[in-house]
C-alpha positions in Angstrom: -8.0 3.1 32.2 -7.9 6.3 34.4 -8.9 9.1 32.4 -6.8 11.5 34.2 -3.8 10.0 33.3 -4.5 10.5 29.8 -5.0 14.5 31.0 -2.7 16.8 28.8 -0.2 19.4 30.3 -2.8 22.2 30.6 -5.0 19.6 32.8 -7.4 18.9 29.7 -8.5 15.9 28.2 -7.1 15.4 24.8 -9.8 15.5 22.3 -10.1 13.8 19.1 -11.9 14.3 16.4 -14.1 12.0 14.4 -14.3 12.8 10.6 -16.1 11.3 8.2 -17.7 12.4 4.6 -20.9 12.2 3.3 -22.6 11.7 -0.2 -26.6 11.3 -0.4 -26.2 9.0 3.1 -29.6 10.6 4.5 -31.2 7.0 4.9 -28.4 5.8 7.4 -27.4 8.9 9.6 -29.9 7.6 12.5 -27.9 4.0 12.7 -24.5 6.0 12.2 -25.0 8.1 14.8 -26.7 6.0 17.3 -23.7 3.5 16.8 -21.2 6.1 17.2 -22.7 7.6 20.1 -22.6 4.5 21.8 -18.9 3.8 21.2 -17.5 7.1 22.3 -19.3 6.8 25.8 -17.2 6.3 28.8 -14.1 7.0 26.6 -11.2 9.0 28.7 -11.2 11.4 25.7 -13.6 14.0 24.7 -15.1 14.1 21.3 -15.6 16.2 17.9 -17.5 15.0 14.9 -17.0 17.2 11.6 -18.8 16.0 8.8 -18.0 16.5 5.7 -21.2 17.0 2.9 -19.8 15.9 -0.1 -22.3 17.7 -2.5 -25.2 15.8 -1.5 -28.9 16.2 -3.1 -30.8 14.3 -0.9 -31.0 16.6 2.0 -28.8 14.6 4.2 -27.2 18.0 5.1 -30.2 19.0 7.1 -30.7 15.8 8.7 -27.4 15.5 9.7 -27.7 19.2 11.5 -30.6 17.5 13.2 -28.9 14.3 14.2 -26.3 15.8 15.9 -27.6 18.2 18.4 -27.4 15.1 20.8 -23.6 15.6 20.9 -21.8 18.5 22.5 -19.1 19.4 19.9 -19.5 19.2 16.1 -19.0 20.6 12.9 -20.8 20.4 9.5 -18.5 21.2 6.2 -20.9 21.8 3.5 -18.9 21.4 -0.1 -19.8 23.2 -3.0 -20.6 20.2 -5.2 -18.9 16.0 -5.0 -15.3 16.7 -5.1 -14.7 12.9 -4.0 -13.9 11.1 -1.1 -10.4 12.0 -0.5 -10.7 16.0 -0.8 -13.9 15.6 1.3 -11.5 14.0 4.0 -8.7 16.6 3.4 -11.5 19.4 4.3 -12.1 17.4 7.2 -8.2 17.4 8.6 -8.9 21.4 7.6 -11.4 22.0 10.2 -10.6 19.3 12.7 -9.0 20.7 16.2 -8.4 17.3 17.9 -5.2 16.4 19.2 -6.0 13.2 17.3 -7.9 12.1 14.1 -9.9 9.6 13.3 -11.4 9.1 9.6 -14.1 7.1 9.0 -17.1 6.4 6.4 -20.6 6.4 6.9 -21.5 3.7 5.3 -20.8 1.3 8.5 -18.6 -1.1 7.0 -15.5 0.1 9.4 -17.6 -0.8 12.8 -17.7 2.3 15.0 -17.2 -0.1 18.0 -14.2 -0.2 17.0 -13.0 3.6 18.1 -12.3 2.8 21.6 -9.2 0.3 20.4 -8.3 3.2 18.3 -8.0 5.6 20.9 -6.5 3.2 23.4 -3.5 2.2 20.7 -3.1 6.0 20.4 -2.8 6.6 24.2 -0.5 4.1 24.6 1.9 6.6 22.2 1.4 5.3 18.4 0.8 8.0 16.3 -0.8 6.0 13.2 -3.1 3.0 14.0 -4.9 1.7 10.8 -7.6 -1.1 11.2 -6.5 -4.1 8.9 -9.0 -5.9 7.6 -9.1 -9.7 8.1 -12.1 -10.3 5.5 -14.7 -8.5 3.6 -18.3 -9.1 2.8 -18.2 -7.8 -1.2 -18.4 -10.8 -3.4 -17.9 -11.3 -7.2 -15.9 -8.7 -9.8 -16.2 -5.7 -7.2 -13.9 -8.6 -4.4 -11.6 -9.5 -6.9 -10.6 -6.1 -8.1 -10.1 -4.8 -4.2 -7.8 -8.2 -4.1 -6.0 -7.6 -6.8 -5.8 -3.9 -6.0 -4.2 -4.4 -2.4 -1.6 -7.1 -3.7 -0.7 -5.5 -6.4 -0.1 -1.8 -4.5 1.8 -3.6 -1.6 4.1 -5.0 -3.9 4.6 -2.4 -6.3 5.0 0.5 -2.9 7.1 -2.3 -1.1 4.5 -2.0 1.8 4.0 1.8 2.4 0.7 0.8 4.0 -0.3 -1.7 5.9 -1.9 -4.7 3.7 -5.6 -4.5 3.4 -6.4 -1.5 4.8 -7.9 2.0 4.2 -8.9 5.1 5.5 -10.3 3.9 8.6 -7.8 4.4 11.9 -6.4 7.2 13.7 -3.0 9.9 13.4 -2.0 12.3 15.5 -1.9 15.5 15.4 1.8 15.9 14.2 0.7 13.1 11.6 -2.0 15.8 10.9 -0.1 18.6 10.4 1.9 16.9 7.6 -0.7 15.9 5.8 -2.4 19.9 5.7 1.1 21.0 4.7 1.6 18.8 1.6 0.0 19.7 -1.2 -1.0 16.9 -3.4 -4.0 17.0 -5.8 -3.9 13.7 -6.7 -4.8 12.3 -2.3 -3.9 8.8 -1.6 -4.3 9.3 2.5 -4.4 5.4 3.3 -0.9 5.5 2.5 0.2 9.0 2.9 -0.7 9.1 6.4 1.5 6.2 6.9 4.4 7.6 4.6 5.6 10.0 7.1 7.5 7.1 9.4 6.0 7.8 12.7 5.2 4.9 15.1 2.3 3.1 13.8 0.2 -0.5 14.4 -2.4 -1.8 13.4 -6.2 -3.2 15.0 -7.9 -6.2 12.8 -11.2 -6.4 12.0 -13.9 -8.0 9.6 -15.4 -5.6 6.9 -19.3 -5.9 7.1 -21.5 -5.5 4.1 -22.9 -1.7 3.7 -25.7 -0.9 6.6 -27.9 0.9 4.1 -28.2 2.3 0.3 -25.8 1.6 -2.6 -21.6 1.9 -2.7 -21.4 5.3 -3.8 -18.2 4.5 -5.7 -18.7 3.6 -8.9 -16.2 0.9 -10.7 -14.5 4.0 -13.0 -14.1 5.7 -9.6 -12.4 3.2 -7.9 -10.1 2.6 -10.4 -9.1 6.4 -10.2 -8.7 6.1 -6.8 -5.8 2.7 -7.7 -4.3 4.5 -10.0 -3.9 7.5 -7.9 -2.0 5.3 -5.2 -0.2 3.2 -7.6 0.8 6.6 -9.4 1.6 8.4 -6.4 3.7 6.4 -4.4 5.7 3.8 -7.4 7.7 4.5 -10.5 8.3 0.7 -11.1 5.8 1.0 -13.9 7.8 3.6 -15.9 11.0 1.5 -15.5 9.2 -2.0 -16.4 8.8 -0.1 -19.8 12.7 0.5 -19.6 13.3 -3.2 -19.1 11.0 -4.3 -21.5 12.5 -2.4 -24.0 15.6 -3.0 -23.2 15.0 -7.0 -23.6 13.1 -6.3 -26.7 16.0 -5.0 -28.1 18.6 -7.4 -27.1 15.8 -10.0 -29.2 15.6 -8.4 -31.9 19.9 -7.7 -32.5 19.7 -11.4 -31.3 17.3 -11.9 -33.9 19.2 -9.7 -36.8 22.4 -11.4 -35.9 20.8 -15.1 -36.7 19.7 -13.8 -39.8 23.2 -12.2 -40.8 24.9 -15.9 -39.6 22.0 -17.7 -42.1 22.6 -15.3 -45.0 26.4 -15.6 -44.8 26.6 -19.5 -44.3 23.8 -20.0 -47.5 26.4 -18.3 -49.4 28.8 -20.7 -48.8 25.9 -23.5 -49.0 26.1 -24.5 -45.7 22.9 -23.5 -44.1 19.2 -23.3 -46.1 17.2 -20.1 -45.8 15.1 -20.2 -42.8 13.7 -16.9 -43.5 9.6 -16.7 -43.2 8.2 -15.4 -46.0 4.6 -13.5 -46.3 2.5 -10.7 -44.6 1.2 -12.7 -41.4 4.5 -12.5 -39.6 5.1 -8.4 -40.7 1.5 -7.6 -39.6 1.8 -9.5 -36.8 5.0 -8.1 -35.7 3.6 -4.6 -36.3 0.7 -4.8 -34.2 2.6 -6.3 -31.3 5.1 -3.4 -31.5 2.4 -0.9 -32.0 0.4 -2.0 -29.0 3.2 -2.1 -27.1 4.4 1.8 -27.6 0.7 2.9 -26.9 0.7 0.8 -23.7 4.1 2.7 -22.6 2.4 6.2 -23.7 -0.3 5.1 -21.7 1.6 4.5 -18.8 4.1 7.6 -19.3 0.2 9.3 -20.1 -0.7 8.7 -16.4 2.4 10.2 -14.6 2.8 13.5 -17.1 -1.2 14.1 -16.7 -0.9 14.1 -12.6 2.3 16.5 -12.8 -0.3 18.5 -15.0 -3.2 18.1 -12.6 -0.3 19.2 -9.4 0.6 22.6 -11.6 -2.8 23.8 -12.2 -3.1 25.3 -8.6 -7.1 24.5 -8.2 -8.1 23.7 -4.5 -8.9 20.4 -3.6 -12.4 21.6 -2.6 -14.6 24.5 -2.3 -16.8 25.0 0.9 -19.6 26.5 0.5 -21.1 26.6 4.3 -20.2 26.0 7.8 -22.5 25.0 10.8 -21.2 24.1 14.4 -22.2 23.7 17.4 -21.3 26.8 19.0 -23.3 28.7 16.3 -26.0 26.6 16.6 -26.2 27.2 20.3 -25.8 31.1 19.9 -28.8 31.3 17.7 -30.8 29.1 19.7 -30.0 31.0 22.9 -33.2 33.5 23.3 -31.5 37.0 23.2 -32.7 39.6 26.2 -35.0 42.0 25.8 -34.1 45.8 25.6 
């Protein structure tokens, strides 16, 4: 590929930006950035990393200042405190000035090798290219809940994203724009990045175990996270209560009409009584309805406490520092003498 013919209109090369988010990942930044150093040579682009410190307490805000003065353009977002993966990202877009995006972990289970097919599927004019994943290392519960999770949202969305993805691929900067301007506390980008309808594909790739250090999502997390995509982006939930108690009525006038035919026909002495007598079947009939209303409510529970959530106003994220690389080279540069 001839890099000048990727040149935009002012004679530039487009740049794109590389975000990814951080929490405690101090152990692993040397690997990260060696592997992503590596990737984005002899690319017909030009680069910008902004990371994204999530609230980390190990320090990995300092190493990560340190790690990458070996590239030429970067940018360090220093939260507050852990706001969570998908605000960290939205901070990212914030401060990102690529004519492209790409969003990325740290934890090196979306290969970096992979960037140059990213950016090669972008310059050939898609403006969404998600990497799919054709298998995954996790075993056990933690494997069977990500399973379950992508079936379940693909059906229930009717295939807003592509199937077994995440956040790792590339947008464009239109696609980026959107995504500043909407204003959504409760983030799903994996599928909101894909919601707008622009041309999109897709690169497939096998999910590797974690490089270093523990998932930093816990189970309770993840299971936010579902909920915010399933909750975000499908009401079939709220009208599978409608159906269902719309057939549970139908059963039980079917039900009460059987019992008015019995009673009428035993006056005439036609049919015996088949009526079941005794506590079992009331209790039992009591708890089933019972559990079933505070199943709805808990449903109905999830919707009305993300519409609260959307009308409180609080930002997404609080940053509480900013380091680049053109700051860092001013204050490096020895200033003349009087």
């Amino acid at each position: 590929m001839n890099p000048e013919s990727t040149s935009t209109p002012g004679g530039k090369r487009p740049l794109v930006s590389i975000i990814i988010p951080m929490l405690n990942e101090r152990d692993g930044l040397a690997t990260l950035f060696d592997r992503v150093e590596k990737s984005i040579q002899n690319t017909p682009v030009d680069w910008e990393l902004v990371i994204v410190d999530d609230g980390s307490t190990d320090g990995t805000r300092d190493v990560v200042t340190q790690e990458l003065k070996r590239f030429s353009r970067w940018r360090v977002v220093g939260l507050s405190r852990n706001f969570g993966q998908q605000p960290a990202y939205r901070a990212g877009l914030a401060h990102a000035t690529g004519d492209a995006v790409i969003f990325s972990d740290a934890d090196l289970q979306d290969p970096p090798e992979l960037i140059p097919q990213l950016v090669a599927k972008w310059l050939e004019g898609f403006k969404v290219v998600t990497g799919c994943r054709t298998s995954r290392e996790e075993r056990g519960l933690r494997r069977f809940f990500f399973d379950l999770f992508h079936q379940t949202f693909h059906r229930l969305t009717g295939g807003v994203m592509p199937p077994n993805s995440g956040m790792f691929s590339i947008v464009d900067r239109v696609v980026v724009e959107h995504l500043l301007a909407t204003r959504e506390t409760n983030l799903f980008l994996p599928a909101l990045k894909c919601w707008y309808g622009y041309p999109q594909t897709t690169i497939s790739y096998a999910r590797k175990e974690r490089a270093v250090g523990e998932p930093k999502q816990s189970f309770v997390k993840l299971l936010r996270y579902a909920l915010d995509g399933l909750f975000s982006f499908s009401d079939l939930p709220l009208q599978w209560i409608g159906m269902t108690g719309a057939v549970l009525c139908l059963l039980s006038l079917g039900y009460a009409g059987v019992l008015v035919a019995e009673k009428v026909l035993q006056l005439f002495g036609f049919f015996p009584s088949l009526r079941v007598l005794g506590f079992t079947t009331l209790a039992a009939a009591i708890f089933f309805f019972g559990g079933l209303n505070l199943f709805a409510l808990g449903i109905i529970g999830q919707y009305v406490a993300r519409i609260y959530r959307e009308t409180k106003g609080r930002p997404l994220y609080v940053v509480e520092s900013i380091l680049d690389s053109e700051v860092q080279k001013k204050s490096s540069t020895p200033k003349n003498p009087a």
